[in-house]
C-alpha positions as CSV (number, residue, x, y, z in Angstrom):
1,X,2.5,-184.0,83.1
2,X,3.3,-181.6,80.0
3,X,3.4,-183.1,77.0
4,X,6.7,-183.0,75.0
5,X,7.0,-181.1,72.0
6,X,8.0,-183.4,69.3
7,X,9.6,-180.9,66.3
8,X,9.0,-182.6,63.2
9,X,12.1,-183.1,60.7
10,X,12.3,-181.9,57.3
11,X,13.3,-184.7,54.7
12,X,16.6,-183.8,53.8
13,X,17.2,-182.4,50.1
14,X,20.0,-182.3,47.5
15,X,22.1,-179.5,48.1
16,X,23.8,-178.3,45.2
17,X,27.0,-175.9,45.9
18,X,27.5,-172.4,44.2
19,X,29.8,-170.1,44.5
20,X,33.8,-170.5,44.3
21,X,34.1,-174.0,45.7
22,X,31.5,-175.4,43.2
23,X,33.4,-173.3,39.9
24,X,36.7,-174.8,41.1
25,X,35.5,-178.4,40.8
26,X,34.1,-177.5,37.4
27,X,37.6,-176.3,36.4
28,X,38.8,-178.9,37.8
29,X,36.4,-181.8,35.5
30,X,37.4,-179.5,32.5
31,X,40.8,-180.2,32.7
32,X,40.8,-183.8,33.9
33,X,38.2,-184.4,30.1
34,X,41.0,-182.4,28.4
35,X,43.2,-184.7,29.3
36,X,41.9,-187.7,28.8
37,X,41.0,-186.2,25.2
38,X,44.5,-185.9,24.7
39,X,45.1,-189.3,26.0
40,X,42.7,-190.8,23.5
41,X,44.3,-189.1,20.7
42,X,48.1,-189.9,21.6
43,X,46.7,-193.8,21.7
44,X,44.9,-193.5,18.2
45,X,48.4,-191.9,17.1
46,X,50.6,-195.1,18.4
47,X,47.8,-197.6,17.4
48,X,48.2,-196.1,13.6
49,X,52.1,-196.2,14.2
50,X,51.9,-199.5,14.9
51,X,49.8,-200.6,12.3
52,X,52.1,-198.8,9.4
53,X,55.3,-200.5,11.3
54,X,53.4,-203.9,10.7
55,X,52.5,-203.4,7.3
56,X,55.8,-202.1,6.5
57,X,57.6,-204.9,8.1
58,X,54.9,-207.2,6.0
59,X,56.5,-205.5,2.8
60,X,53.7,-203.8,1.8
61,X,54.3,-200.6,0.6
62,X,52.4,-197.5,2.3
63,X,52.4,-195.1,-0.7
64,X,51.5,-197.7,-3.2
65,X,48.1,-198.7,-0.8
66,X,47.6,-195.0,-0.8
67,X,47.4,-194.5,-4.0
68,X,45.9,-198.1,-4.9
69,X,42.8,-197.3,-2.9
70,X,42.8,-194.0,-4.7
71,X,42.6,-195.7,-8.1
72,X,39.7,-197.7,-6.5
73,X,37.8,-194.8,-6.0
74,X,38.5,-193.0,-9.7
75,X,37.8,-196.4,-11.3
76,X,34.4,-196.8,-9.2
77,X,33.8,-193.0,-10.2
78,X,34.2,-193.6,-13.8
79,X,32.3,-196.7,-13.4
80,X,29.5,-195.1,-12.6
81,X,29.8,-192.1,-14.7
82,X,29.9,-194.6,-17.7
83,X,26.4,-196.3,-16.3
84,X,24.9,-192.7,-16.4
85,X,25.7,-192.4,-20.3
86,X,24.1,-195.6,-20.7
87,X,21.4,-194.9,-19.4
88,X,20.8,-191.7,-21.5
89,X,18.4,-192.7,-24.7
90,X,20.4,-193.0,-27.9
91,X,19.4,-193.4,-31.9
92,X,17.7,-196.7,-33.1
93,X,18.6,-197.5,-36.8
94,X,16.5,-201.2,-36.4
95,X,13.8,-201.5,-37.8
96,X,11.7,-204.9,-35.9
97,X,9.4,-206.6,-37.0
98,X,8.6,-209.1,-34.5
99,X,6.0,-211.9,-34.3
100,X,6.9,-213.0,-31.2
101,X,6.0,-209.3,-29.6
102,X,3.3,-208.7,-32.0
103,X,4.5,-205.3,-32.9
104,X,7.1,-202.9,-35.0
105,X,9.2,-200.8,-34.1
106,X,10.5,-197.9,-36.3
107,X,14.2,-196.8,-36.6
108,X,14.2,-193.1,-34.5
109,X,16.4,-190.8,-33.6
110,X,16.3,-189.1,-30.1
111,X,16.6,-185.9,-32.0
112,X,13.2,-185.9,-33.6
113,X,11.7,-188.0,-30.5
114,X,12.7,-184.8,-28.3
115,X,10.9,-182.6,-30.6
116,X,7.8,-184.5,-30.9
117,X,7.7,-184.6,-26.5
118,X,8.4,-181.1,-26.8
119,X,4.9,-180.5,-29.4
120,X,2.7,-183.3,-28.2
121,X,1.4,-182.5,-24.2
122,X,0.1,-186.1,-24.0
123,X,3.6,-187.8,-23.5
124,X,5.2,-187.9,-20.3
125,X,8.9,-189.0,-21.4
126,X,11.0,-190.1,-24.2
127,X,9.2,-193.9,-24.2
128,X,6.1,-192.6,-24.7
129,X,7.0,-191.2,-27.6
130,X,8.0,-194.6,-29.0
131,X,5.6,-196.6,-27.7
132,X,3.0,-194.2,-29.3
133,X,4.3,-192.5,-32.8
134,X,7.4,-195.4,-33.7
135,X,5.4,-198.8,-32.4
136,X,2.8,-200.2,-34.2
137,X,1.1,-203.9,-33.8
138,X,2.3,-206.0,-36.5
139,X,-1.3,-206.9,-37.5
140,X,-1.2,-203.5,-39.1
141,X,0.4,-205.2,-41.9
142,X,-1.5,-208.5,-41.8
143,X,-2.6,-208.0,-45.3
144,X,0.8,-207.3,-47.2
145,X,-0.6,-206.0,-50.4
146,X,-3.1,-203.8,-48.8
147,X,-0.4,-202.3,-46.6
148,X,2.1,-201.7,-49.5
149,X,-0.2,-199.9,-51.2
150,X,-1.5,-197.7,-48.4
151,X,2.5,-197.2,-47.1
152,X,3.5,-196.5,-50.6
153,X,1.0,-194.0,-50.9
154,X,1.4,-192.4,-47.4
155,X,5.4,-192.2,-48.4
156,X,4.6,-190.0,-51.2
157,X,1.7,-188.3,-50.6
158,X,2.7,-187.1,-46.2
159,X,6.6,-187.5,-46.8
160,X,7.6,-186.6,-50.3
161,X,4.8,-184.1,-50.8
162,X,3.4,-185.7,-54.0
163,X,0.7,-185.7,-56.0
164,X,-1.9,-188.0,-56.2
165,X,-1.1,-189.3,-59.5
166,X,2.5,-190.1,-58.4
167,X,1.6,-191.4,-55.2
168,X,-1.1,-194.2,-56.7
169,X,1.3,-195.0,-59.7
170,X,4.3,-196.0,-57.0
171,X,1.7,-197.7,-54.8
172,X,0.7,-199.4,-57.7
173,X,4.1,-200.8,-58.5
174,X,5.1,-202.2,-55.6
175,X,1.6,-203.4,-54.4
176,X,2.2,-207.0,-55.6
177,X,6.0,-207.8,-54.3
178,X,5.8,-209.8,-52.4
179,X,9.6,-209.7,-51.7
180,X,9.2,-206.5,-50.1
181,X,7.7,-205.7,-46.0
182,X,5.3,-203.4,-45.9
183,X,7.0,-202.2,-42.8
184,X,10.0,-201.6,-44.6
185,X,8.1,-198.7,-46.8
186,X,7.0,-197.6,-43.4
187,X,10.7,-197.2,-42.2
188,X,11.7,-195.7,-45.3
189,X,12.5,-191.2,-44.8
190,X,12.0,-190.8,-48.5
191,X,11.5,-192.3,-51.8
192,X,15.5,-192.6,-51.9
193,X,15.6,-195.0,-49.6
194,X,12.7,-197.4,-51.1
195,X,14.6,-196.8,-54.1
196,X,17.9,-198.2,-52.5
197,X,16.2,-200.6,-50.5
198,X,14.1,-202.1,-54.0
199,X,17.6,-202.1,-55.7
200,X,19.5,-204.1,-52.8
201,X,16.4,-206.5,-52.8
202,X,16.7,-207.2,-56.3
203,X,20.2,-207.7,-56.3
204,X,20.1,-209.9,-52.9
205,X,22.3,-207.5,-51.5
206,X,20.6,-206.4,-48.6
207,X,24.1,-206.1,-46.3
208,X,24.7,-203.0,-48.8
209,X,21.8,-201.3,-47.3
210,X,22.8,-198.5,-44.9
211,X,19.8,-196.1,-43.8
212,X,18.3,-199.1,-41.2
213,X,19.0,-202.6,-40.2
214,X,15.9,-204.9,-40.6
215,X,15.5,-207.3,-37.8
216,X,13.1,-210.2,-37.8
217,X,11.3,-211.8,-34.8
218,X,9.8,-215.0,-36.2
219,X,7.4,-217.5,-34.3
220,X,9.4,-221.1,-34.5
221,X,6.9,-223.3,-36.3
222,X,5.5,-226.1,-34.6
């Protein structure tokens, strides 16, 4: 008996059409997402309609929201436009002395701050500066006569250009008042200012004092 031939099938495959059949259907899918693009947008337009009818029929007025929420955004602008000039470092005309922080700090302005950032490689930023050529640790001045002497002397000898002989005969007259903070001669520009600052002492009329504000840190006795 002859064996039958047994023809073995080929799974069948995906077929994918080409030619004009297969670009009409395209043409066709085109349209038909065309049109529902258009559908979507003609909704959107009645669902905003519908929501201005509401609001209008709710009395609020349109323009005035429109240009409420524009307000909003300039005020939030200028909001944060005015935070940015805060943050930018300004002048310092106080002189502290604090106890509590254990340090001084010298009236500066940003001017001469800048200047010594631009000269001196070793600071990074403004506070640096500061922290390095206008703070000092208030034991500095731990002995007061010592340190009126020495700032006295340093005023007119490095600031005012003086001699020697000047410099030890103003040192020498202010070394024992005891009225006067050695960290105030510190503060001082010039001999002007000492010399307004020793008259507004004398006369207890410190408020008259302009150049600085002096502003005291004390540690509340126990």
């Amino acid at each position: 008996m002859a064996k039958a031939s047994i023809k073995k099938q080929e799974p069948k495959r995906d077929e994918v059409e080409f030619g004009p059949k297969a670009e009409k259907n395209i043409e066709i899918n085109s349209i038909n997402n065309i049109e529902n693009n258009e559908t979507n947008l003609e909704d959107l337009k009645n669902i905003l309609q519908d929501l201005k009818n509401v609001l209008t029929n709710l009395g609020v007025n349109i323009s005035e929201l429109e240009v409420s929420l524009a307000s909003d955004k300039n005020e939030e602008k200028d909001s944060n436009n005015e935070e940015k000039i805060d943050e930018q470092p300004k002048d310092s005309d106080v002189l502290l002395i604090s106890e509590t922080q254990g340090k001084v700090v010298l009236p500066y302005k940003i001017e001469d701050v800048e200047k010594i950032l631009d000269k001196n490689k070793s600071y990074s930023n403004i506070q640096d500066v500061i922290d390095g050529e206008y703070t000092f640790p208030i034991d500095k001045y731990k002995n007061s006569s010592k340190s009126r002497f020495k700032e006295a002397y340093n005023l007119m000898r490095k600031k005012e250009k003086a001699s020697v002989f000047d410099s030890i005969s103003l040192a020498t007259e202010v070394v024992f008042n005891s009225s006067l903070n050695p960290a105030v001669i510190t503060a001082c520009n010039n001999l002007d200012q000492l010399d307004v600052y020793l008259d507004c002492l004398s006369s207890n009329e410190l408020d008259k004092f302009n150049y600085f504000k002096v502003k005291y840190e004390i540690v509340p006795k126990k």
